[in-house]
Backbone as CSV, one residue per row, in Angstrom:
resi,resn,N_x,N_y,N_z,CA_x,CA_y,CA_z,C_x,C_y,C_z
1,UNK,0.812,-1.186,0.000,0.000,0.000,0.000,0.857,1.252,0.000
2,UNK,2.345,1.142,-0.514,2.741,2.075,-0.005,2.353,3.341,-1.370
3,UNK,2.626,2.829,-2.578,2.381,3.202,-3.958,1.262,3.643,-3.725
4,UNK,0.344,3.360,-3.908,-1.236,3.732,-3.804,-1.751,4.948,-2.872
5,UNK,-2.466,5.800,-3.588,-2.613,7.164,-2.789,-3.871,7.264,-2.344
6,UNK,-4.253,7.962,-1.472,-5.059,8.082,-0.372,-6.668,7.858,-1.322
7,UNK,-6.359,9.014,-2.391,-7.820,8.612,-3.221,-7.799,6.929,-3.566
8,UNK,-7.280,6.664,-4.148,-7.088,5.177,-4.403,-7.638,4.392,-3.275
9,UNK,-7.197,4.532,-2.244,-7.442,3.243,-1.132,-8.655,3.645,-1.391
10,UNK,-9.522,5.169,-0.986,-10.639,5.607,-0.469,-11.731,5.113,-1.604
11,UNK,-11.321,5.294,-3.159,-12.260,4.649,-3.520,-12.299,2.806,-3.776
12,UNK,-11.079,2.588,-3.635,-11.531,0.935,-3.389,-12.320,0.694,-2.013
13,UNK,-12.318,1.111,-1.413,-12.602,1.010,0.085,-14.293,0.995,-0.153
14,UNK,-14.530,1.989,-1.138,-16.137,2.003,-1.007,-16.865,1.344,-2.396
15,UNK,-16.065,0.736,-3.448,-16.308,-0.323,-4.450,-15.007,-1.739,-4.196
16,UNK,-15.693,-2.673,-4.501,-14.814,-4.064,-4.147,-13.499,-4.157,-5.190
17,UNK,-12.821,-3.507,-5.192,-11.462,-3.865,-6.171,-11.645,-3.153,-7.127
18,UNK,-12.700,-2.059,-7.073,-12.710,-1.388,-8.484,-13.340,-1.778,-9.629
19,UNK,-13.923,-3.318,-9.461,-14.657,-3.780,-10.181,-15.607,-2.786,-11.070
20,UNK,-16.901,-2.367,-10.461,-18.137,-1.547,-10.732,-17.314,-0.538,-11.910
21,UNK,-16.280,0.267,-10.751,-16.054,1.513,-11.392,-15.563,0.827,-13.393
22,UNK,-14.938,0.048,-12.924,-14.425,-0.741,-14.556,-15.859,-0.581,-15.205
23,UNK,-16.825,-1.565,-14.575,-18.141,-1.671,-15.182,-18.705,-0.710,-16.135
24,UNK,-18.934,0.540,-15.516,-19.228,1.350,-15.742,-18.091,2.699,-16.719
25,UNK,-17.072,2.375,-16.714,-16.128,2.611,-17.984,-16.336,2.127,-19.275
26,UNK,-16.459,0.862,-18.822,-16.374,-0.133,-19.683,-17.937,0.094,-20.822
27,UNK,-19.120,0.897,-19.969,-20.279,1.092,-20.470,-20.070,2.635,-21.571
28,UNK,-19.454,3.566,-20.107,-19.254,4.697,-21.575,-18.595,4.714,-22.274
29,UNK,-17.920,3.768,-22.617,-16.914,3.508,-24.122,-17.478,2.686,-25.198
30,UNK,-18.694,1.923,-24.559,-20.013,1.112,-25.615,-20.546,2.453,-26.169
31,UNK,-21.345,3.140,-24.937,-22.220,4.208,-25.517,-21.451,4.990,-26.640
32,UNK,-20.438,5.328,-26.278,-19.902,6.479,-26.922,-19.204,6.147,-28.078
33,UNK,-18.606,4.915,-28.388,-18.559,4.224,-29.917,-19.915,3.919,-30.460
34,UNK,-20.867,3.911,-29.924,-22.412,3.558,-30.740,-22.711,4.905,-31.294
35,UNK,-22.304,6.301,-30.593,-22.931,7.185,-31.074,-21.997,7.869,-31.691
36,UNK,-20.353,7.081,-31.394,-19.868,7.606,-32.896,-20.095,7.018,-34.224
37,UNK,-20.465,6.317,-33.714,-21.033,5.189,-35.164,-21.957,5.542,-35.601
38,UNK,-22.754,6.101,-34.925,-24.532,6.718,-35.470,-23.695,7.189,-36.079
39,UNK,-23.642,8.157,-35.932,-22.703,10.005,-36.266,-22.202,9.596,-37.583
40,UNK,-21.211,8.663,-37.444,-20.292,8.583,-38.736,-21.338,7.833,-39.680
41,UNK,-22.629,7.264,-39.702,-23.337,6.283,-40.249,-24.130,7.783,-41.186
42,UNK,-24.940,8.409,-39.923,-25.518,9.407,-40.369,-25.024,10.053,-41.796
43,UNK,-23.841,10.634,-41.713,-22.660,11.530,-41.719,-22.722,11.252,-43.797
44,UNK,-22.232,9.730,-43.495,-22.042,8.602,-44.578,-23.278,8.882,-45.774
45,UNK,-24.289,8.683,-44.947,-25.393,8.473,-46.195,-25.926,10.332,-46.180
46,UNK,-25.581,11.391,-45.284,-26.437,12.744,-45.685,-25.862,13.567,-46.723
47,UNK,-24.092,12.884,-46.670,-23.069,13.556,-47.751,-23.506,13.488,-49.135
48,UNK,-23.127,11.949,-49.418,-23.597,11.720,-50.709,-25.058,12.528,-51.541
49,UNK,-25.548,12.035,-50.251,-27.450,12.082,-50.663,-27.605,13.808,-51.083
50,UNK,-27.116,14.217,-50.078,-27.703,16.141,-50.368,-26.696,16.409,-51.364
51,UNK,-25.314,15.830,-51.592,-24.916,16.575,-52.708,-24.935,16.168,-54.086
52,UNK,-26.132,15.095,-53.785,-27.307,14.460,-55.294,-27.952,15.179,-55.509
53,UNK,-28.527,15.514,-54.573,-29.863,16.312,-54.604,-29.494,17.966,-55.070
54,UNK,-28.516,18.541,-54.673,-27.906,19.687,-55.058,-27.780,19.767,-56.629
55,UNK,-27.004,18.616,-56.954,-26.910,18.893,-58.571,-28.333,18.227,-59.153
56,UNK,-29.121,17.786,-59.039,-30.381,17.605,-58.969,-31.272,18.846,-58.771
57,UNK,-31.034,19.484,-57.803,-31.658,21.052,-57.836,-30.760,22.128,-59.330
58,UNK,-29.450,21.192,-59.065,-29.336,22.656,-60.074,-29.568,22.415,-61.637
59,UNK,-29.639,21.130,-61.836,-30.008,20.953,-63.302,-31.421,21.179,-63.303
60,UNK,-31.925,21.208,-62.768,-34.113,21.287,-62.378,-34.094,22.925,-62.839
61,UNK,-33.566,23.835,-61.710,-33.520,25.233,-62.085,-32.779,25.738,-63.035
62,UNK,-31.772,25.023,-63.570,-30.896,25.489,-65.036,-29.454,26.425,-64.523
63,UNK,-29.470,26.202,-63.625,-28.362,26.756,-63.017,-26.708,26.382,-63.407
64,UNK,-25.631,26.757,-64.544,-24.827,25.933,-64.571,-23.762,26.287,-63.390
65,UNK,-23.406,27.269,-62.561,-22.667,28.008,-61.709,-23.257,27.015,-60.505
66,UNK,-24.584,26.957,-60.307,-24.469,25.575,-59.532,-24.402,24.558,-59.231
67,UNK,-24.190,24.040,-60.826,-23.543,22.797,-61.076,-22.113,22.369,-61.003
68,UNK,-21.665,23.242,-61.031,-20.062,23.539,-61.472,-19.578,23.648,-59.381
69,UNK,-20.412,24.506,-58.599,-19.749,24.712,-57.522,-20.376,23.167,-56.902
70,UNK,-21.110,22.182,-57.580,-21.401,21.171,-56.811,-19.849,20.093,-57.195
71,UNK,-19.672,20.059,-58.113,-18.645,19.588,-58.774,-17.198,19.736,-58.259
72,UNK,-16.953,21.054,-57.450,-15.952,21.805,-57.054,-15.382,20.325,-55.409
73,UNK,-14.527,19.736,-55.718,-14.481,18.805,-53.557,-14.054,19.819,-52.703
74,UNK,-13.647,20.803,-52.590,-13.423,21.739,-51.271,-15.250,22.123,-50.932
75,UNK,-15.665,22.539,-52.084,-17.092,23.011,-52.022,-18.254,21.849,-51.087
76,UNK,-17.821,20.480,-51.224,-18.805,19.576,-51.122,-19.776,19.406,-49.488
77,UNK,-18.368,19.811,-48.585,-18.989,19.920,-47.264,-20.396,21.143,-47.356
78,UNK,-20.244,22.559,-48.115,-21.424,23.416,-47.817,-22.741,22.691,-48.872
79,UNK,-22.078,22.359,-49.926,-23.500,22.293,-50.974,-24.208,20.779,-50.817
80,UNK,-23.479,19.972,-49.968,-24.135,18.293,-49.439,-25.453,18.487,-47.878
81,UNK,-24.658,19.794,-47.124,-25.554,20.049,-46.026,-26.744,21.005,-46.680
82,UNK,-26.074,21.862,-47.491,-27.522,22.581,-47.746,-28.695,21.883,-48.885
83,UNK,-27.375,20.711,-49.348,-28.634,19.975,-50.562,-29.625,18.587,-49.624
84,UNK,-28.794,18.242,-48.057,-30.071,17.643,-47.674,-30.996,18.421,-47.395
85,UNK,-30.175,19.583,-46.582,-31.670,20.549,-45.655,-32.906,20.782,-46.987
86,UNK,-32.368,20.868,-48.248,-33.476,21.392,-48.996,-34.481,20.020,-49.560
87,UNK,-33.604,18.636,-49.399,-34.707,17.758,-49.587,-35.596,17.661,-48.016
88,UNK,-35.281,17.918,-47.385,-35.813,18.194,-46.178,-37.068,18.978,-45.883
89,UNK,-36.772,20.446,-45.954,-37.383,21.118,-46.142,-37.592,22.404,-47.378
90,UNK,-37.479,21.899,-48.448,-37.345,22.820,-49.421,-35.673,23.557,-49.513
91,UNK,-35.955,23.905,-51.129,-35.107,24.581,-51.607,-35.077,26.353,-50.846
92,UNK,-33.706,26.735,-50.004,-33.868,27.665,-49.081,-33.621,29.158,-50.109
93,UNK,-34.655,30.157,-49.964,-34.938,31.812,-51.116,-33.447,31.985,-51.763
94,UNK,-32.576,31.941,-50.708,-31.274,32.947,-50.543,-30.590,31.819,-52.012
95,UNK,-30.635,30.349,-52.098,-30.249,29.976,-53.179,-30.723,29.770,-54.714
96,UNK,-32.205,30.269,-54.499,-32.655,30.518,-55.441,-32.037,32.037,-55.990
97,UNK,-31.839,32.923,-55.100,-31.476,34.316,-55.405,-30.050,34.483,-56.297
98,UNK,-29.207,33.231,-55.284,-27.865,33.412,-56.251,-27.649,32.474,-57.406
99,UNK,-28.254,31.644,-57.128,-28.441,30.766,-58.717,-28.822,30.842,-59.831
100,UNK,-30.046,30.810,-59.263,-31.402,31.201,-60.857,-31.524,32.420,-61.558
């Protein structure tokens, strides 16, 4: 006991060997890989999908400037989030304004 510091004894003292506390580590590292996994699952299929739907919006409205910035890979992170939100909930004014 000489290694072992005062917190140490104190919380073995009030769990059996530390067992539980493992237990319960051992749980938020399930949870928290499941919901990085949602996340990255999510992530996976909203990319592709909205930045279908983007060049899908822009050939519909005749837009070639927004075909071209769908086309652009630095571009893909803004025009994949704003091409799900718009299968979502509609095509948003402000991109009709600079497109069409």
């Amino acid at each position: 006991m000489q290694n072992q510091s005062l917190a140490t004894i104190t919380l073995a003292s009030y769990v059996e060997g530390g067992i539980q506390v493992q237990a319960v580590g051992a749980l938020f590292k399930v949870i928290l890989g499941l919901v990085g996994g949602l996340v990255a699952l999510a992530l996976g299929i909203i990319f592709p999908v909205g930045g279908l739907y983007w060049m899908w919006v822009a050939i519909q409205i005749g837009s070639f400037w927004m075909f071209v910035l769908g086309v652009i890979p630095p571009a893909w992170p803004v025009t994949s989030i704003v091409g799900a939100y718009s299968l979502l909930f509609g095509v948003p004014h402000w991109v009709f304004n600079w497109f069409a």
